[in-house]
N, C-alpha and C positions, 0 to 999 in steps of 0.2 A: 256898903250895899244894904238896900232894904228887902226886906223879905217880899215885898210886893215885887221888888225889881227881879229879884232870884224866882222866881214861880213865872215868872214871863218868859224866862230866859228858854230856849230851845234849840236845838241841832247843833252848830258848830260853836256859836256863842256861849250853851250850857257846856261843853265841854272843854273849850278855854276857858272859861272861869272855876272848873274842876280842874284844871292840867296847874291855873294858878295855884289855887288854893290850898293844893297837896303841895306847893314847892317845887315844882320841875322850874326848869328855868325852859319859857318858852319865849321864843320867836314869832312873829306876826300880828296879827290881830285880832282883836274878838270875831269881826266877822270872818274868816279864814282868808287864806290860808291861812295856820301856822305852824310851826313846827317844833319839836322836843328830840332831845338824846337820850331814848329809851333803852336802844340796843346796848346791848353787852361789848359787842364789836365797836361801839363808838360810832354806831350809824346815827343816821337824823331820821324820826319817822317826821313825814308831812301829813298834816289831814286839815281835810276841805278843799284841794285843790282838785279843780277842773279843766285841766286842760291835756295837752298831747304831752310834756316838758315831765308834769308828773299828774300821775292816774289819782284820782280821790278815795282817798280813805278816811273813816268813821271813827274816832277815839272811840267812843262805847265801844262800838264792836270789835276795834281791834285790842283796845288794852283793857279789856272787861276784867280781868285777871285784876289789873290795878284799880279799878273802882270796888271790888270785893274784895280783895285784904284790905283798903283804907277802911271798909265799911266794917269788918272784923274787927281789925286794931281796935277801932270805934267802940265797938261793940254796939251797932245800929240793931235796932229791931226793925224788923219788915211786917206789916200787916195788909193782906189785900184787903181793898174797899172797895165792893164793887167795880167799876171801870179803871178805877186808879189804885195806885200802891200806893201807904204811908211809911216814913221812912222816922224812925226815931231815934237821934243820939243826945243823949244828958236829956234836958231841956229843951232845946229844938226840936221841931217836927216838919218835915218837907213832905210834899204830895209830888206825884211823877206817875207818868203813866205805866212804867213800867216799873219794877225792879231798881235796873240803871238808874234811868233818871232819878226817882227818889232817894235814891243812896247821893248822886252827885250832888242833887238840892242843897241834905241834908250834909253833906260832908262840908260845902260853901258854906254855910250858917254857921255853922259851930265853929270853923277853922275861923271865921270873920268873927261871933263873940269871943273867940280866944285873944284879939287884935292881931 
């Protein structure tokens, strides 16, 4: 993936290709649904799904916990700029509007120059 392609990337699609990146073994598709076995219990969280069958949930905001220890382990710098946050690990640098997303950018780049 190219760094242009990853700075495009937004909502369910940036965060399937963060759920890849760290190694979860997910299910579905970049554009959602998809889903991962995060639970302890051996449950399946689903996120991006919209309908009655299952209710829509946000990776960022439900496993925010696991985008900040990847970005620890890292050892990511955060810097705010302005509108956006920059996100630093080694060499690579990701831009996101938030927090989250920078840290996800930046954890996809580095895990993809790793091969």
């Amino acid at each position: 993936m190219t760094t242009s392609f990853i700075d495009n990337l937004t909502g369910i699609e940036l965060e399937y290709e963060f759920a890849k990146a760290c190694g979860f073994q997910t299910v579905g598709k970049r554009s959602g649904p998809f889903a991962l076995g995060l639970n302890d219990d051996g449950g399946i969280l689903v996120f991006g799904a919209d309908s009655e069958a299952v209710s829509y949930a946000s990776f960022s905001t439900n496993c925010s916990s696991v985008v900040l220890s990847q970005g620890q382990k890292l050892q990511a710098k955060l810097i705010p700029q302005g509108q956006l946050v920059a996100c630093r690990i080694g060499e690579v640098e990701a831009a996101g509007e938030n927090y989250t997303e920078a840290l996800m950018r930046a954890v996809i780049l580095h895990n993809e120059k790793l091969g």
